[in-house]
Residue frames as qw, qx, qy, qz and C-alpha x, y, z in Angstrom:
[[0.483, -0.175, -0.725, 0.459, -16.21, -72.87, 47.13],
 [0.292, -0.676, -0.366, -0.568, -18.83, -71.25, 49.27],
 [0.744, -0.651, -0.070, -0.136, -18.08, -72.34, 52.62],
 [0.082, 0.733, -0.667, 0.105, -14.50, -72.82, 54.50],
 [0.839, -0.051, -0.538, -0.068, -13.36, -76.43, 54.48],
 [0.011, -0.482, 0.717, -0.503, -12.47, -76.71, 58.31],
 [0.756, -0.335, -0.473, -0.303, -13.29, -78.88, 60.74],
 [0.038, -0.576, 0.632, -0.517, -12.88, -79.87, 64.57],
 [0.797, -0.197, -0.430, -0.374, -13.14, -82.69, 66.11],
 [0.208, -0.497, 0.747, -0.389, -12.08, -84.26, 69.57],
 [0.782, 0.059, -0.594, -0.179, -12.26, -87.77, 70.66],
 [0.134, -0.506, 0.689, -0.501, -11.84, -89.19, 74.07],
 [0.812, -0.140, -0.565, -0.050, -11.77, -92.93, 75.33],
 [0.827, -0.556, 0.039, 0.072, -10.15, -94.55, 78.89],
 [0.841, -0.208, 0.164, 0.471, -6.75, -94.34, 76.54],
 [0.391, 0.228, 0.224, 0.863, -6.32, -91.44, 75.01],
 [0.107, 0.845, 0.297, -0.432, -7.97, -87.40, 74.78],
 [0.449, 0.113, 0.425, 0.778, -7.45, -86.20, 71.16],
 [0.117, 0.849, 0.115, -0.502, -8.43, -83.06, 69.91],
 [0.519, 0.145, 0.473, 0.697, -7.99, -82.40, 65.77],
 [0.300, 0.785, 0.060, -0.539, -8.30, -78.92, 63.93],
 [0.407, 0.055, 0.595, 0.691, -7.56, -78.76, 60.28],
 [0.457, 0.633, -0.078, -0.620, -8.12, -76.54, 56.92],
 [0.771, 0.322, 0.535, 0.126, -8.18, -78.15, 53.97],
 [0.493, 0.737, 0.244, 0.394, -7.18, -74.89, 52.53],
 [0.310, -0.915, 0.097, 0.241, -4.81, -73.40, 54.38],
 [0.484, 0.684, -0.518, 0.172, -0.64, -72.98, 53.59],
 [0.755, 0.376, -0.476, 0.248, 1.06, -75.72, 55.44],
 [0.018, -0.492, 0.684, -0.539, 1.41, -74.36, 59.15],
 [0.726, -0.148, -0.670, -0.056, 1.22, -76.99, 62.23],
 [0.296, -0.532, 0.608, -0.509, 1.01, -76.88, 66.04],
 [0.856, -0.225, -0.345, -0.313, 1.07, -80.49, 67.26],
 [0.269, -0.440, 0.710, -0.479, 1.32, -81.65, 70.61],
 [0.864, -0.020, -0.433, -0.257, 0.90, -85.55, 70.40],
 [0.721, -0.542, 0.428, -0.060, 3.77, -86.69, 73.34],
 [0.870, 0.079, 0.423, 0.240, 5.16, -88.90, 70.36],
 [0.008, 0.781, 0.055, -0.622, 7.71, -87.08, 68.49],
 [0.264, -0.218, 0.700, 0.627, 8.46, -88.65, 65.45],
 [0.169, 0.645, 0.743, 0.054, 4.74, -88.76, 64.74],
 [0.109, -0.766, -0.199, 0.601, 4.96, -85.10, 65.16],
 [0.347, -0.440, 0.621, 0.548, 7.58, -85.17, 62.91],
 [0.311, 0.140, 0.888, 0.308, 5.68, -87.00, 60.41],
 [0.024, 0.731, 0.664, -0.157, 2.56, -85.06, 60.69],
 [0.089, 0.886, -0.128, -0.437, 4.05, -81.63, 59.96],
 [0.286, -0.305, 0.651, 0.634, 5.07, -83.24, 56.74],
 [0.161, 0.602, 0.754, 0.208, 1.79, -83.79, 55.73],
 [0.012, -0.811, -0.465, 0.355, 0.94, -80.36, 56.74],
 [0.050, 0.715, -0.205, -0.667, 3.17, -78.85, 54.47],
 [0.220, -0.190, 0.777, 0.558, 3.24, -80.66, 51.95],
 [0.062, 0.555, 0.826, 0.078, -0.64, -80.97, 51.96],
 [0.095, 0.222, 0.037, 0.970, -1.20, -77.27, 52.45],
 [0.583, -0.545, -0.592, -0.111, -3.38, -78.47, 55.29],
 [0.208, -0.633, 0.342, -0.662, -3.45, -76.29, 58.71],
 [0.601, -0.399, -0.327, -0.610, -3.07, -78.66, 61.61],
 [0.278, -0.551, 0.445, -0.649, -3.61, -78.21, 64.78],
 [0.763, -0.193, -0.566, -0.246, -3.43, -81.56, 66.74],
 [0.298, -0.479, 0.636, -0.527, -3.44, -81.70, 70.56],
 [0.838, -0.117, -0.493, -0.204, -3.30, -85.26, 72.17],
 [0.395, -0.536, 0.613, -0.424, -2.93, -87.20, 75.79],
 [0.891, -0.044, -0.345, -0.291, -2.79, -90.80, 75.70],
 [0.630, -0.755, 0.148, -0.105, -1.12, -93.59, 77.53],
 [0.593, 0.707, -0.382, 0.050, 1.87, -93.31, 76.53],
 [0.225, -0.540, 0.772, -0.248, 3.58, -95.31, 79.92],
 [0.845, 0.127, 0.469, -0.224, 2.29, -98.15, 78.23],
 [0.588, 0.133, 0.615, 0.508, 3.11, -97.80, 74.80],
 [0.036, 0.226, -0.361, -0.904, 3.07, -95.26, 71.93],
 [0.188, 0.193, 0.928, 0.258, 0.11, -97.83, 70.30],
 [0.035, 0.697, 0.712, -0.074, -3.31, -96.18, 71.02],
 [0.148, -0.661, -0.062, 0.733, -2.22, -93.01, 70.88],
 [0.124, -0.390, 0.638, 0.653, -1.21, -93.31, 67.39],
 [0.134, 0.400, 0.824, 0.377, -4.04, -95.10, 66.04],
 [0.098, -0.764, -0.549, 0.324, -6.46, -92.67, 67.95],
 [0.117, -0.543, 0.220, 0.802, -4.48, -89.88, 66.25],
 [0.036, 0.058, -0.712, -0.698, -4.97, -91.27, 62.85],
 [0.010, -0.367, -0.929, 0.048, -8.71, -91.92, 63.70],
 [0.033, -0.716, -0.198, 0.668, -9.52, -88.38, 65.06],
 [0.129, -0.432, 0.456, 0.767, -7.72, -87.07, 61.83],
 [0.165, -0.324, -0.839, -0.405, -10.13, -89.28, 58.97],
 [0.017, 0.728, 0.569, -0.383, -12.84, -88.25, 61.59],
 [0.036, 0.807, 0.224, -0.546, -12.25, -84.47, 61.15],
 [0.234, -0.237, 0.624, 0.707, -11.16, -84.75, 57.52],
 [0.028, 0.477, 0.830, 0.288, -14.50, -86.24, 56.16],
 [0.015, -0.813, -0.449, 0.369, -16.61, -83.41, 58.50],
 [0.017, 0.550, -0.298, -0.780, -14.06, -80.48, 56.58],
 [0.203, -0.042, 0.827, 0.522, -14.68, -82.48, 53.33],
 [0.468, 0.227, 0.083, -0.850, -18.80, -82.58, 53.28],
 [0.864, 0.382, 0.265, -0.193, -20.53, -83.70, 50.42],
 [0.546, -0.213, 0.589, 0.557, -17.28, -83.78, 48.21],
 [0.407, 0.818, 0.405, 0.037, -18.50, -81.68, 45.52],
 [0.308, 0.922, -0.228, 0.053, -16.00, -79.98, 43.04],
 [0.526, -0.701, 0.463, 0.133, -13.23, -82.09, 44.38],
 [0.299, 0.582, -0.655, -0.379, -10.69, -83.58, 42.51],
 [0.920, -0.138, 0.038, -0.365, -11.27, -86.93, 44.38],
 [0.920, -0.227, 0.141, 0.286, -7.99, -88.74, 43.58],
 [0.174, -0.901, 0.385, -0.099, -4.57, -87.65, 44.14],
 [0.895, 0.062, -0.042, 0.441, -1.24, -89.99, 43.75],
 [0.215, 0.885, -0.409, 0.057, 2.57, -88.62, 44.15],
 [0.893, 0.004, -0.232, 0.384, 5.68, -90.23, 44.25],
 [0.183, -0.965, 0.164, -0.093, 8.46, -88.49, 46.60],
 [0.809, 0.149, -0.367, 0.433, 12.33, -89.61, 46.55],
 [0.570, -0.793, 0.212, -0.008, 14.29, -88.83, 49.95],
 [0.314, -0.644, 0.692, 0.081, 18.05, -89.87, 48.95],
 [0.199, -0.077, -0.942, -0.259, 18.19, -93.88, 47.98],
 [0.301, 0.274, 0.756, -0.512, 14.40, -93.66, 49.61],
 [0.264, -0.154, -0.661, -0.685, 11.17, -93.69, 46.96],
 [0.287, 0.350, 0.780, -0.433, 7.40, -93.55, 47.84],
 [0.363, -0.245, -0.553, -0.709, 4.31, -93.65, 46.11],
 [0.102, 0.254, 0.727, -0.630, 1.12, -92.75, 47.77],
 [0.236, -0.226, -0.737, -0.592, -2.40, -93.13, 45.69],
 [0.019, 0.113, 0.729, -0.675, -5.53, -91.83, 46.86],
 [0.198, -0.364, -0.671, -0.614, -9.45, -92.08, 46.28],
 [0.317, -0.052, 0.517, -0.793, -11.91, -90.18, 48.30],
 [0.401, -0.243, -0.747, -0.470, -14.58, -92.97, 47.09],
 [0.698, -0.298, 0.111, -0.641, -16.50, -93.20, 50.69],
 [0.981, -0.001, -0.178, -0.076, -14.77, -96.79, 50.80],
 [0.285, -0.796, 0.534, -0.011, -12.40, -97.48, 53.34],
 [0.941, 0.334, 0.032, 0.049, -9.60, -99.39, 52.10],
 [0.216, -0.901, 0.376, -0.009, -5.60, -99.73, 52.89],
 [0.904, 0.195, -0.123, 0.362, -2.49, -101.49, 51.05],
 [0.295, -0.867, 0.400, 0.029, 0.52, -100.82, 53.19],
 [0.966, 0.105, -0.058, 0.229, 3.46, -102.10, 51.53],
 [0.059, 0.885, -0.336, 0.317, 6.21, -100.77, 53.26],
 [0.920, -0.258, -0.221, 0.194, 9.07, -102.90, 54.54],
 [0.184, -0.941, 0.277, -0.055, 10.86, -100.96, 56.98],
 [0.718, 0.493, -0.453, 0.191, 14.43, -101.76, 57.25],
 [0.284, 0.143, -0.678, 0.662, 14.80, -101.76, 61.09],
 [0.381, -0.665, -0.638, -0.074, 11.59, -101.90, 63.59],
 [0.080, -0.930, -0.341, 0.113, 11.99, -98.90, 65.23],
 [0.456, 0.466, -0.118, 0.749, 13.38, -95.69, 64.49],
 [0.150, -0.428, 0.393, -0.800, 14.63, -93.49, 67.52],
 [0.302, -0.024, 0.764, -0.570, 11.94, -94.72, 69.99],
 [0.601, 0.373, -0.113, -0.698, 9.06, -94.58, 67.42],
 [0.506, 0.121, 0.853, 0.034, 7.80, -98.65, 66.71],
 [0.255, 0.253, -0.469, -0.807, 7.28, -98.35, 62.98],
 [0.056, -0.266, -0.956, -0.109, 4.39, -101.13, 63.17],
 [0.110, 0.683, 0.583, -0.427, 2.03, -98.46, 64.25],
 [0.168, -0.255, 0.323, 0.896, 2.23, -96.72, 61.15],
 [0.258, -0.239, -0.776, -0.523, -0.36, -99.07, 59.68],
 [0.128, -0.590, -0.745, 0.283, -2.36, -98.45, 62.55],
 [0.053, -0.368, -0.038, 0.928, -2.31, -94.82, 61.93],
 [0.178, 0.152, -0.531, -0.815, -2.86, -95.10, 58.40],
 [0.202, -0.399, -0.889, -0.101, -5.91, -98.18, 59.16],
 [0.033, -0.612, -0.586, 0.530, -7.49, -95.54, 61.49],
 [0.084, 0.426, -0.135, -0.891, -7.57, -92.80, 58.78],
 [0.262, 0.031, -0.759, -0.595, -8.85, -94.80, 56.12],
 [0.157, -0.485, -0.858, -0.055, -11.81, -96.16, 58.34],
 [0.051, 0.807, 0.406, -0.425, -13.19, -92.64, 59.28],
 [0.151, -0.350, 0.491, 0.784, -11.72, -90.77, 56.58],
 [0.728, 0.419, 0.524, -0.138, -13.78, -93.43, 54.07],
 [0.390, 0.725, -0.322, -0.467, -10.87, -93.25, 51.64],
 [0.978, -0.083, 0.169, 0.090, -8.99, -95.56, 49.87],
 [0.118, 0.885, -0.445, -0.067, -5.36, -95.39, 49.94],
 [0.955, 0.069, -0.029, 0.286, -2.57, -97.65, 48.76],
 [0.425, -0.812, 0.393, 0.075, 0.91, -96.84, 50.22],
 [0.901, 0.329, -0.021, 0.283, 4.06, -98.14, 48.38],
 [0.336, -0.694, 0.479, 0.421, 7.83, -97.72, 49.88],
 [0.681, 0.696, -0.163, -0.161, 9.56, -98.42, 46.26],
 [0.696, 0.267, -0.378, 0.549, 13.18, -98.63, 47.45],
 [0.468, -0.812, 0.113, -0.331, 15.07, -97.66, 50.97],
 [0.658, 0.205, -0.604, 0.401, 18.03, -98.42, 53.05],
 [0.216, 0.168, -0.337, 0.901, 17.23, -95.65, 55.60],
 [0.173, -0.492, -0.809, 0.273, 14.47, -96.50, 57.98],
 [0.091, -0.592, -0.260, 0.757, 13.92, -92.81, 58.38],
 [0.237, 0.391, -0.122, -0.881, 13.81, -91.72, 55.48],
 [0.126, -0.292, -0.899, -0.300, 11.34, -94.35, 54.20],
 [0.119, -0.579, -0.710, 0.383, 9.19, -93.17, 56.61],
 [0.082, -0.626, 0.058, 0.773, 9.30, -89.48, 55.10],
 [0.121, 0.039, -0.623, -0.772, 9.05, -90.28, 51.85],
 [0.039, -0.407, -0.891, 0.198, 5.61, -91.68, 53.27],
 [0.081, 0.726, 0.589, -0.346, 4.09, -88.96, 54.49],
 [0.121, -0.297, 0.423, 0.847, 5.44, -86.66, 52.44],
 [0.105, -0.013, 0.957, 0.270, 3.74, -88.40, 49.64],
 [0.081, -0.564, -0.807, 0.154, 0.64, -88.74, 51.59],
 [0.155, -0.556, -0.195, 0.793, 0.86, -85.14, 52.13],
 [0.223, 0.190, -0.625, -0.724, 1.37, -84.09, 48.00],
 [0.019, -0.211, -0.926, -0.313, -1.70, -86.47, 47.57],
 [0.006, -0.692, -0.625, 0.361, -4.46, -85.69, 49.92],
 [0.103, 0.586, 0.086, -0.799, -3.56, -82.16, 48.02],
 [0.109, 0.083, -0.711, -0.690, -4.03, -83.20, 44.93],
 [0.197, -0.375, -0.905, -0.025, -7.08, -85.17, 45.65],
 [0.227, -0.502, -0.541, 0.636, -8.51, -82.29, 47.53],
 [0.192, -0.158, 0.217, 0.944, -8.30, -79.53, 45.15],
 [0.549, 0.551, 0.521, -0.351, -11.58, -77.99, 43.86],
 [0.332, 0.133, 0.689, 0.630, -11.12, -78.97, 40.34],
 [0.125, 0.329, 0.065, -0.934, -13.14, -75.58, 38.62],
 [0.180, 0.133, -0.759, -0.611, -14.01, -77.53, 35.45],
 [0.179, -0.201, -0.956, 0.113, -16.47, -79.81, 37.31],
 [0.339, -0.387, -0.279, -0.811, -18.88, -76.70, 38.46],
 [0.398, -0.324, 0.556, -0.654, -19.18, -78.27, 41.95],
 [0.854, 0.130, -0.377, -0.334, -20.43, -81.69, 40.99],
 [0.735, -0.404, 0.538, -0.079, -19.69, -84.37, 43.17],
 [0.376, 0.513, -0.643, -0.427, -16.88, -86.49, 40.86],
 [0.331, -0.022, 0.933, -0.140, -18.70, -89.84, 40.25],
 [0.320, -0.085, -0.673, -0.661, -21.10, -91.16, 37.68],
 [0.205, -0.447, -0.787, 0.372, -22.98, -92.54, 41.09],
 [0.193, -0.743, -0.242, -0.594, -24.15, -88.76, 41.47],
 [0.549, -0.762, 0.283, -0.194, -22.40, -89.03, 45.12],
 [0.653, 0.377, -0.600, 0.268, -19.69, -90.69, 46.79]]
């Protein structure tokens, strides 16, 4: 690894003003100021669990709804992943984990292929937890996967506990993206694909 995977990106429409830092190689710490706090919540599971630094600062309109804010988060994020990422060379490329919360289970499966792509099968067990409308999860996850350009399949397994479905999620997500990420030594910096890119 020659260079530092980091990246920054900001984003700004009529409904939102996002702003994403991240390492790719950092240990797991988070500052995130999103207005939404279970998203917060959610997001500093990825960050430790991914051993991702990141730093997300966001303004949207939330006296409307929680909606745009949240996709625009997950948009920004896939944005300023892919710029930290590069050419993908020496990565591992795909990256799966299962996490159990209590009676909760997830499996999260990932391919950095350059092909966005997103099975959300998660039936929550109550529509919204605390304030947080769990329909905008997939909007999160739909905005990462179209700037991101991965492909990621999402599986709750079992759950009784709205909450902690939602945790075993990102969790999950978190333990993947690190797997997937790693620079895998064996490869010798090679982009992993028989394509010769990705």
């Amino acid at each position: 690894m020659t260079s530092p995977r980091t990246a920054e990106v900001s984003r700004q429409t009529l409904e939102t003003r996002i702003t994403v830092r991240l390492d790719l190689d950092g240990n797991g710490s988070s500052h995130l100021a999103i207005g939404v706090p279970f998203l917060e919540h959610m997001l500093d599971q990825v960050a430790r669990h991914g051993l991702i630094d990141l730093d997300i600062q966001a303004s949207g309109d939330l006296h409307i709804d929680a909606h745009h804010t949240v996709e625009d988060v997950g948009i920004t994020l896939g944005q300023a992943m892919a710029r930290a990422i590069g050419d993908k060379k020496g990565i591992r490329r795909y990256g799966h984990a299962y996490v159990p919360l209590d009676e909760a289970l997830s499996r999260v499966v990932v391919d950095f292929s350059g092909r966005p792509g997103l099975e959300f099968q998660v039936d929550f067990t109550r529509a919204r937890i605390g304030e947080f409308d769990v329909d905008l999860f997939r909007e999160f996850f739909q905005g990462f996967v179209n700037h991101a350009g991965v492909t990621l399949h999402v599986d709750n397994l079992r759950g009784i506990n709205a909450h902690h479905q939602a945790e075993t999620v990102f969790k999950a997500f978190g333990r993947a993206l690190r797997m997937a990420l790693e620079i895998d030594p064996r490869l010798g910096g090679a982009v992993p694909s028989t394509k010769g890119s990705l």
